[in-house]
C-alpha positions as CSV (number, residue, x, y, z in Angstrom):
1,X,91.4,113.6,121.1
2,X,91.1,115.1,117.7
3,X,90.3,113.1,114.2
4,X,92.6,114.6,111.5
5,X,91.0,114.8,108.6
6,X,91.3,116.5,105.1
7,X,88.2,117.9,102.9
8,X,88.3,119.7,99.5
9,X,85.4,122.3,98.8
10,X,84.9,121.3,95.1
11,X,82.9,125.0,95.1
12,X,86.2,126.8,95.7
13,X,89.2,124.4,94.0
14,X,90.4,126.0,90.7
15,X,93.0,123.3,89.4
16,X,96.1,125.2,90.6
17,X,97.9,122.5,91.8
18,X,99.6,124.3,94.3
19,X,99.1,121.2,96.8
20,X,100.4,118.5,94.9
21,X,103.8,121.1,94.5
22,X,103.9,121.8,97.6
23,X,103.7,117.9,98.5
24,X,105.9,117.0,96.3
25,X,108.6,119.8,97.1
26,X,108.1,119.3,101.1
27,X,108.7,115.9,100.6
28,X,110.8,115.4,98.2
29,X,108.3,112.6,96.4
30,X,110.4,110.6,93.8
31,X,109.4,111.3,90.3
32,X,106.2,109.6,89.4
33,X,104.5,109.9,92.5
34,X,102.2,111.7,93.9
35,X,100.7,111.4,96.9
36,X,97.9,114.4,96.5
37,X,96.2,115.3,92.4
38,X,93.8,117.2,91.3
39,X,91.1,115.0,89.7
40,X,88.6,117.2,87.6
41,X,85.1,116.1,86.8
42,X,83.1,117.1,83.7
43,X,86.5,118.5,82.5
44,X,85.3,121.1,79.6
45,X,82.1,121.0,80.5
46,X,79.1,123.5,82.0
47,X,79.5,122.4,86.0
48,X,83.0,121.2,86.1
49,X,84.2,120.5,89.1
50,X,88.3,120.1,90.3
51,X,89.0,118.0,93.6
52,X,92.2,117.6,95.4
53,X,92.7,113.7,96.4
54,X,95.2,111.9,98.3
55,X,94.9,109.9,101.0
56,X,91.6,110.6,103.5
57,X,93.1,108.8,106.7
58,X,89.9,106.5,107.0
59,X,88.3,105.5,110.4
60,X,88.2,102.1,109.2
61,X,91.3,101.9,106.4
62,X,90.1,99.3,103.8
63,X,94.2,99.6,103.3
64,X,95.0,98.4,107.2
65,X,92.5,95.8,106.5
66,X,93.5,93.9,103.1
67,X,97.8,94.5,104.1
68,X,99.1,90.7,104.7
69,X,101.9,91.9,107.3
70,X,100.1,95.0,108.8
71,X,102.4,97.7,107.9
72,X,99.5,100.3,107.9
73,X,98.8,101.4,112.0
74,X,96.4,104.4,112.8
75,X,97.9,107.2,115.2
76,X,95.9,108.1,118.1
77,X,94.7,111.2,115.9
78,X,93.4,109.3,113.5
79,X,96.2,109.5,110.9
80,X,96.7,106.1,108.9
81,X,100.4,106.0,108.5
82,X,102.4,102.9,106.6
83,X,105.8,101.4,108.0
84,X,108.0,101.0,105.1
85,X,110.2,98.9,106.6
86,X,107.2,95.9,107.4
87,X,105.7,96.6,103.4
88,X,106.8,93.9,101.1
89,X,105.1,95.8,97.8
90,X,102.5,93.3,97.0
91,X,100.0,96.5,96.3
92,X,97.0,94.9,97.8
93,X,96.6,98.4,99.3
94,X,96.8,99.7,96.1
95,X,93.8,97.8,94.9
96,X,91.7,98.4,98.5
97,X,91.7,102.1,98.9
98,X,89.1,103.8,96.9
99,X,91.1,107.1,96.4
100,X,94.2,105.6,95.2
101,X,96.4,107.0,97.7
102,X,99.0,104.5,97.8
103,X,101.2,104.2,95.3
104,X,104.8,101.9,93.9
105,X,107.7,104.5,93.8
106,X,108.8,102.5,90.8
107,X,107.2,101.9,87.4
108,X,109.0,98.9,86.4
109,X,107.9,94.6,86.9
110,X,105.9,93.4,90.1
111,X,108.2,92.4,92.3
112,X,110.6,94.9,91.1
113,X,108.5,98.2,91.9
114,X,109.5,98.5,95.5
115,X,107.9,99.7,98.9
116,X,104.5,101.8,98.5
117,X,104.0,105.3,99.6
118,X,101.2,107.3,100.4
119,X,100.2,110.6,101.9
120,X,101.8,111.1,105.6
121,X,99.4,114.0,106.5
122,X,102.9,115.5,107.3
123,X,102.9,113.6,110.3
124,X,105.8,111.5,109.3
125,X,106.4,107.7,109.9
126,X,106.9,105.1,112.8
127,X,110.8,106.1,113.5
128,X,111.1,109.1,116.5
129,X,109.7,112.5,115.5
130,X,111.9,114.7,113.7
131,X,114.5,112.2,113.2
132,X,117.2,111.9,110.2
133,X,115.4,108.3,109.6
134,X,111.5,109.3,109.9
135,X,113.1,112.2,107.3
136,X,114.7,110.2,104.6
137,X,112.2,107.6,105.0
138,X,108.6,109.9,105.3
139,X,109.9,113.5,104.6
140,X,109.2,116.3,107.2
141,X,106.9,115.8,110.3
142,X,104.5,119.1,110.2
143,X,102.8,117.4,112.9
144,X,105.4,117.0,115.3
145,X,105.9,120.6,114.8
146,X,102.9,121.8,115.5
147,X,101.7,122.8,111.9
148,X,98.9,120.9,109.8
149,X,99.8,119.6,106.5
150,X,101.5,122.0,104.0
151,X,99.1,121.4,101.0
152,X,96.3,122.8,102.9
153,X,98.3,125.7,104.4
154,X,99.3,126.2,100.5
155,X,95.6,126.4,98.9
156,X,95.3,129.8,97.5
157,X,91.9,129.5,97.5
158,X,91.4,127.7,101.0
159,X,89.3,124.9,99.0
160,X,91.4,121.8,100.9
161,X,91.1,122.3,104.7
162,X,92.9,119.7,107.0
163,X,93.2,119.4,110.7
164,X,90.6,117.7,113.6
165,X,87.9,116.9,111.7
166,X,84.8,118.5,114.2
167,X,86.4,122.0,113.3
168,X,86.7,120.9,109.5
169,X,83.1,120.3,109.3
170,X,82.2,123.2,111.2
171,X,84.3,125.5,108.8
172,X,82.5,123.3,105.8
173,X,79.2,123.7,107.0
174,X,79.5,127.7,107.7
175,X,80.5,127.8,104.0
176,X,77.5,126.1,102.8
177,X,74.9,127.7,105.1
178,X,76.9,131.0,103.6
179,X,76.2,129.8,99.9
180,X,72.7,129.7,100.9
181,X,72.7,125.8,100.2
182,X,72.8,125.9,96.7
183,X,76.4,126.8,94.6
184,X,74.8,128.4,91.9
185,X,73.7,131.2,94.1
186,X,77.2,132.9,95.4
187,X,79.4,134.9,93.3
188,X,83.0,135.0,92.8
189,X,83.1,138.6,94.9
190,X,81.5,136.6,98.2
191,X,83.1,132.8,97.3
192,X,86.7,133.2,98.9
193,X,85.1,134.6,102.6
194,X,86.0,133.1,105.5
């Protein structure tokens, strides 16, 4: 069975945003969170880099392993989803995960902030697929549907890449090989190929 898994090709992100709108539009993310941003590294500076983050659906979920009443479950695919209904807010995921994908809805007291959210891979949430519930709840199921996650189908510049992760590091590694290795050696005429 295929691994899903998401990988942004810092060579090939220009800070767009266009996945974290198209997240947050799919969605419908409440104001203040976001489940995917662009982080930039060396911001203004020779070699800067941009990065689309949200959550990276770990093999082994530091945030499945620190959650006191194991709302966090891994899909058969490899997707780590989060049952809002079982998470009691305490945000010991929060402080786990290394990418800061979850995240309080609310920016307000602890105890006050409510039930955390996090990136779906657009494969919705524990209620039936394509349900009113798993909708209001987790937003739309791309999955169930038969279509990977909208802010990779979004990317102008095809730098975030999600689906079974063999064939993601397959299209990965083509690109590199292409590049000869080294980024420094491709142009902007040959860096949107394939």
């Amino acid at each position: 069975m295929a691994r899903m898994k998401f990988l942004c090709d810092a060579e090939r992100c220009i800070e767009c945003n266009g996945c974290v709108t198209a997240c947050k539009n799919e969605h419908e993310v409440p104001w203040g969170v976001n489940r995917r941003r662009v982080v930039t590294l060396d911001d203004g500076q020779p070699g800067e880099k941009s990065v689309s983050v949200a959550c990276m659906h770990c093999t082994d979920a530091p945030c499945q392993a620190v959650c006191p009443v194991d709302c966090f479950y891994t899909t058969g695919d490899g997707i780590v989803l989060h049952d809002k209904d079982l998470c009691i807010g305490c945000g010991y995921c929060f402080y786990a995960c290394p990418f800061g994908a979850p995240q309080y809805p609310q920016q307000t007291a602890f105890g006050a902030r409510g039930k955390m959210d996090k990136c779906t891979f657009c494969a919705g949430g524990p209620q039936d697929d394509m349900s009113q519930a798993e909708y209001e709840s987790y937003g739309r199921n791309r999955i169930a549907e038969g279509s990977l996650p909208l802010c990779a189908e979004m990317c102008a510049t095809k730098a975030l890449i999600a689906g079974d992760g063999d064939e993601v590091a397959d299209i990965y590694r083509e690109r590199v090989l292409r590049r000869g290795g080294r980024p420094q050696t491709w142009g902007w005429d040959t860096a949107y190929e394939g």
